[in-house]
C-alpha positions in Angstrom: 96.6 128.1 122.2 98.4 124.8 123.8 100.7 122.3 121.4 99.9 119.1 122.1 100.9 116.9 123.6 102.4 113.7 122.1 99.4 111.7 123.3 97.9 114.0 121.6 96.3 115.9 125.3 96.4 119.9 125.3 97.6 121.6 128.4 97.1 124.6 129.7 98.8 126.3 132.9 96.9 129.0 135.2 98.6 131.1 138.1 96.2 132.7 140.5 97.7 136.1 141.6 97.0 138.6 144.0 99.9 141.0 144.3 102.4 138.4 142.2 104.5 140.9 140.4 108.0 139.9 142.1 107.2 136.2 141.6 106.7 136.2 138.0 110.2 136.4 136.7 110.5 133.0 138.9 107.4 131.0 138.4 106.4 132.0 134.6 109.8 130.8 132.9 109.9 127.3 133.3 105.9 127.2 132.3 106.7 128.6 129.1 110.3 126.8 128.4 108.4 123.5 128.6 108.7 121.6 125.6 104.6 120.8 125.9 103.9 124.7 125.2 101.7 125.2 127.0 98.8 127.6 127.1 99.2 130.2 129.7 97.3 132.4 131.6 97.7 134.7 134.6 94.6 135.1 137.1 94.8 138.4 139.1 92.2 139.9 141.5 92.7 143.4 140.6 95.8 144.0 142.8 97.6 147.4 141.6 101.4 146.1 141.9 101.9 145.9 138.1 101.3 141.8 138.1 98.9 142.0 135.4 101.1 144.6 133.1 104.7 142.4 133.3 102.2 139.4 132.6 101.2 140.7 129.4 104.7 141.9 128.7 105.9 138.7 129.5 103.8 137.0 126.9 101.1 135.2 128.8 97.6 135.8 128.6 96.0 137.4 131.6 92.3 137.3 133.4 91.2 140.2 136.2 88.6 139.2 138.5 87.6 141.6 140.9 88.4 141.6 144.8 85.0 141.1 146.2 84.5 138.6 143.4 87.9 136.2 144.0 87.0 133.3 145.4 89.6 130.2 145.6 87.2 127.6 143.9 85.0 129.4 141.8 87.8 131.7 140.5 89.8 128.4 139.2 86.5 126.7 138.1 86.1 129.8 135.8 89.5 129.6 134.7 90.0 125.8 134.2 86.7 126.3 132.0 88.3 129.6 130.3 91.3 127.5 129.4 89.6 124.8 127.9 92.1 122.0 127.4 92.6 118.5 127.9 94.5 119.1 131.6 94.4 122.2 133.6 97.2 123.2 135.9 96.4 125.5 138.6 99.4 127.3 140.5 100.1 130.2 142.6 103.2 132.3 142.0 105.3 131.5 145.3 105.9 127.7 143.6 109.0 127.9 141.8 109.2 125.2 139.7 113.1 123.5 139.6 113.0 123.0 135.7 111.1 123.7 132.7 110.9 119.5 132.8 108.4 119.3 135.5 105.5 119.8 133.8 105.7 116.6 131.4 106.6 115.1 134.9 103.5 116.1 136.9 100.7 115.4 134.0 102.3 111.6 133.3 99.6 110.0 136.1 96.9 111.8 134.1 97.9 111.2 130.5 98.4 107.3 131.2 95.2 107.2 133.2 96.6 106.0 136.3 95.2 109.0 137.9 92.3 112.2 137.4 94.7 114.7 139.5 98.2 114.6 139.8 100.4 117.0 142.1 104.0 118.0 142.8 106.2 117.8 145.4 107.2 120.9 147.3 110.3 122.1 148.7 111.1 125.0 150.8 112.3 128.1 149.5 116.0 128.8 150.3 116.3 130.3 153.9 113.6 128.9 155.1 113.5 127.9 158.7 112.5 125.0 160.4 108.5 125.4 160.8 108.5 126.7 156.7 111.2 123.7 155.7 109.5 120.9 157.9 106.3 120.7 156.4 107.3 120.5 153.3 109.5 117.6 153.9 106.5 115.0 156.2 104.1 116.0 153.6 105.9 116.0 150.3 108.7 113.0 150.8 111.3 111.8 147.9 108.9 108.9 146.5 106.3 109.2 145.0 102.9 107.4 145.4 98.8 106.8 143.5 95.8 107.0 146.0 92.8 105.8 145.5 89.4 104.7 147.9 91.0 101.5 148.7 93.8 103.2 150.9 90.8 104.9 152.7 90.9 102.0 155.9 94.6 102.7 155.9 95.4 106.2 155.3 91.8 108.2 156.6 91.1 111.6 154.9 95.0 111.8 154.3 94.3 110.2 151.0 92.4 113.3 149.8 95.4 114.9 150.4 96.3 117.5 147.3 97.8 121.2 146.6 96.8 123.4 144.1 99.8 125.6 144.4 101.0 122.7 141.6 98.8 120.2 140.7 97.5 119.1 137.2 93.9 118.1 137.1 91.7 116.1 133.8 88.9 118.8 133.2 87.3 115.7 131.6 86.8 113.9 135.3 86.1 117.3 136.9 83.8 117.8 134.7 82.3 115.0 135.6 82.3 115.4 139.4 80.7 119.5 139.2 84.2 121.3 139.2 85.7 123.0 141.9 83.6 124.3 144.4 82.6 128.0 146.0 85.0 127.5 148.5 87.0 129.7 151.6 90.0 127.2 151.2 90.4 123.2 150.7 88.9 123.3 146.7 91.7 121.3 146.2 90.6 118.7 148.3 86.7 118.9 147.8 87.4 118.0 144.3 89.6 115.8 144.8 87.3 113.4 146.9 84.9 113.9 144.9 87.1 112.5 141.9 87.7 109.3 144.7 84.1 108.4 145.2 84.0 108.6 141.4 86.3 105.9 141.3 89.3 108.1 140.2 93.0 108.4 142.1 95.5 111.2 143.3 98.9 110.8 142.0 101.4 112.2 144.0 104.5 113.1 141.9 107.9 113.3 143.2 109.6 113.9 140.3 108.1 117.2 139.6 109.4 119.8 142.1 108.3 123.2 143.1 109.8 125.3 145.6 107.2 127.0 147.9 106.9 127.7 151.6 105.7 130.2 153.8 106.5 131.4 157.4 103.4 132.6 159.3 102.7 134.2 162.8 100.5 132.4 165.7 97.7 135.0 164.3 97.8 133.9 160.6 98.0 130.4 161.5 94.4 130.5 163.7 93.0 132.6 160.7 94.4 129.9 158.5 93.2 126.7 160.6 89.7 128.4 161.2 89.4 129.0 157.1 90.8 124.9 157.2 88.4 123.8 159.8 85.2 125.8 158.3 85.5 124.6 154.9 85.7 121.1 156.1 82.5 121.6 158.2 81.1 123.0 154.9 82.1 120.3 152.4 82.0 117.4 155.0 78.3 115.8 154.4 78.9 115.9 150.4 82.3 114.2 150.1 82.7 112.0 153.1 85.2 114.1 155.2 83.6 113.7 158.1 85.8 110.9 158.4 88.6 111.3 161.6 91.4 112.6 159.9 93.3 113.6 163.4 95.6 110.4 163.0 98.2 112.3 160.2 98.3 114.9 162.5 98.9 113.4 165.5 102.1 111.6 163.4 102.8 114.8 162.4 103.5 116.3 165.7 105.2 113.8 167.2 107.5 113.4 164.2 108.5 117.1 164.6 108.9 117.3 168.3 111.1 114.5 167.6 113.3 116.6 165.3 113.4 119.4 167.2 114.3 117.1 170.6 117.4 116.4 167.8 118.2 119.5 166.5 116.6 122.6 168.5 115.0 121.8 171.4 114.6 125.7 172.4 112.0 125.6 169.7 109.8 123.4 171.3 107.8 126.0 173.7 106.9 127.6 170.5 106.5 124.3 168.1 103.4 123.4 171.1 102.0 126.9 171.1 101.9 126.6 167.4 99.8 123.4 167.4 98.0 124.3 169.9 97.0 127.7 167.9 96.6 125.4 164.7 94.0 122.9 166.4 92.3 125.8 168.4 91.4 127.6 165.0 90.4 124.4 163.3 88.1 123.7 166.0 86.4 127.3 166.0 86.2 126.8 162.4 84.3 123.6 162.2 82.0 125.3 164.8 81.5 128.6 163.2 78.5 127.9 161.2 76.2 129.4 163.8 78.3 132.6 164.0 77.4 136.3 162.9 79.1 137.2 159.4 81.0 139.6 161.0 82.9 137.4 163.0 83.2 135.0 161.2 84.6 137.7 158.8 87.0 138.9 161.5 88.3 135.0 162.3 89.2 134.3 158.7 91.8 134.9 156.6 90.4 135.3 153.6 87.7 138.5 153.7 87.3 139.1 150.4 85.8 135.2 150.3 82.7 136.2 152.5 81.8 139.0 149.8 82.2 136.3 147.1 79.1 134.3 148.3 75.4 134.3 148.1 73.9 134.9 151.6 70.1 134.4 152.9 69.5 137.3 155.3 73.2 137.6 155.6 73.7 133.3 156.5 75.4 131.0 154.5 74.5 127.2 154.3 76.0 124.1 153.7 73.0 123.7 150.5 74.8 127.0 149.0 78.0 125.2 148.4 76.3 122.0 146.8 78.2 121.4 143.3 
């Protein structure tokens, strides 16, 4: 069980793993250096690397969840529930935290009450290149920042913005709200918006830094913007996403066309066949809801997801996913 901590709130820290051996020895150390203690558990989905065996050895306490059962928002509603403390951190085993400090860092917003979620800032890893190390840097900058519904005029569905690969969250408020969702992708942000209309904020927290990137090709990018663009079809007429959110985007392509007129303006013809790719899948996505399981199936990234959901004569919904 957690320590608590001085304000008397228990913490508790999950990883969600699916072949996470070689990242274990990186991301579980400065967990379980923090001065807070926390309580610790590793969430696999029955991967056969060895994830769940250096867990145990390691010290933490583990969960297996089986394949055609892993789903990204019901998995971390049943472990934010398992854990059962004041704050629940979900994580994923590429985010290398910089120091066993961070995690006194990232749940300040929530333990103050200036905020019911609270994540960190991400870095790339070292090597990256520019499409892993750009990212990171327009959507994770140096200061930090609190939104709430009154940036909504100003900053669009931006403000819902939020990543579970480090982010601290009150299971209090999310109690309150119905949890994390069934979801393909996005939990993060369905719950978050749904903590907004409550009244609640997202704390964005500068000061606790994770390193965690990834490079993908033009294929896993569509399978990752159709996943994006489906689960905001899915969750739009519950939490208000329906709102245009294409104005962040449209900043963040010109601000990285601008960089690369800069500093690598070879890149370009593939930066534009990279957006292009990105708002394609979206698009699809958003549309899918009419289309066979199979293709759908075949357009996502995420298969085991489609196994991991209740069907009616092999259709999903958007009443399924109600909270």
């Amino acid at each position: 069980m957690s320590s608590l901590h001085p304000m008397g709130f228990s913490v508790g820290v999950a990883f969600i793993t699916h072949e996470g051996r070689r990242h274990l020895r990186h991301c579980l150390p400065p967990v379980l250096n923090s001065e807070l203690a926390p309580r610790v558990v590793v969430v696999n989905s029955s991967s056969q690397d060895g994830t769940v065996e250096l867990a145990r050895e390691m010290g933490v306490e583990t969960l297996v969840v089986p394949r055609r059962d892993f789903n990204h928002g019901a998995t971390r509603e049943l472990v934010r529930r398992y854990l059962g403390t004041d704050i629940a951190v979900m994580m994923t085993p590429d985010a290398y935290a910089l120091s066993p400090g961070f995690l006194d860092k990232l749940i300040e917003p929530i333990v103050t009450g200036k905020a019911g979620v609270a994540y960190a800032r991400q870095i790339p890893h070292e090597g990256a290149d520019f499409f892993e190390a750009f990212p990171r840097a327009y959507n994770y900058p140096e200061k930090g920042e609190i939104r709430g519904r009154d940036d909504l005029p100003r900053l669009g569905t931006y403000v819902y913005f939020c990543s579970d690969s480090c982010a601290a969250w009150s299971n209090r408020l999310l109690d309150e709200v119905g949890g994390f969702p069934v979801a393909l992708t996005a939990e993060d942000t369905y719950a978050a918006a749904r903590l907004v209309a409550a009244g609640h904020r997202i704390a964005y927290v500068a000061d606790a830094v994770v390193r965690h990137s990834h490079r993908y090709s033009l294929v896993n990018e569509f399978k990752r913007y159709f996943d994006t663009g489906y689960a905001r079809m899915a969750f739009g007429n519950q939490v208000l996403l329906d709102q245009k959110d294409e104005k962040h985007g449209k900043k963040f392509v010109s601000a990285m066309i601008s960089r690369l007129v800069q500093e690598a303006p070879l890149l370009i013809p593939y930066a534009i066949a990279a957006v292009a790719t990105k708002y394609v899948g979206y698009k699809v996505g958003y549309y899918s809801n009419g289309f066979p399981l199979r293709l759908k199936r075949a357009l996502s990234g995420q298969d085991y997801y489609w196994s991991s959901i209740p069907y009616l004569e092999g259709r999903e919904t958007r009443g399924i996913l109600k909270p």
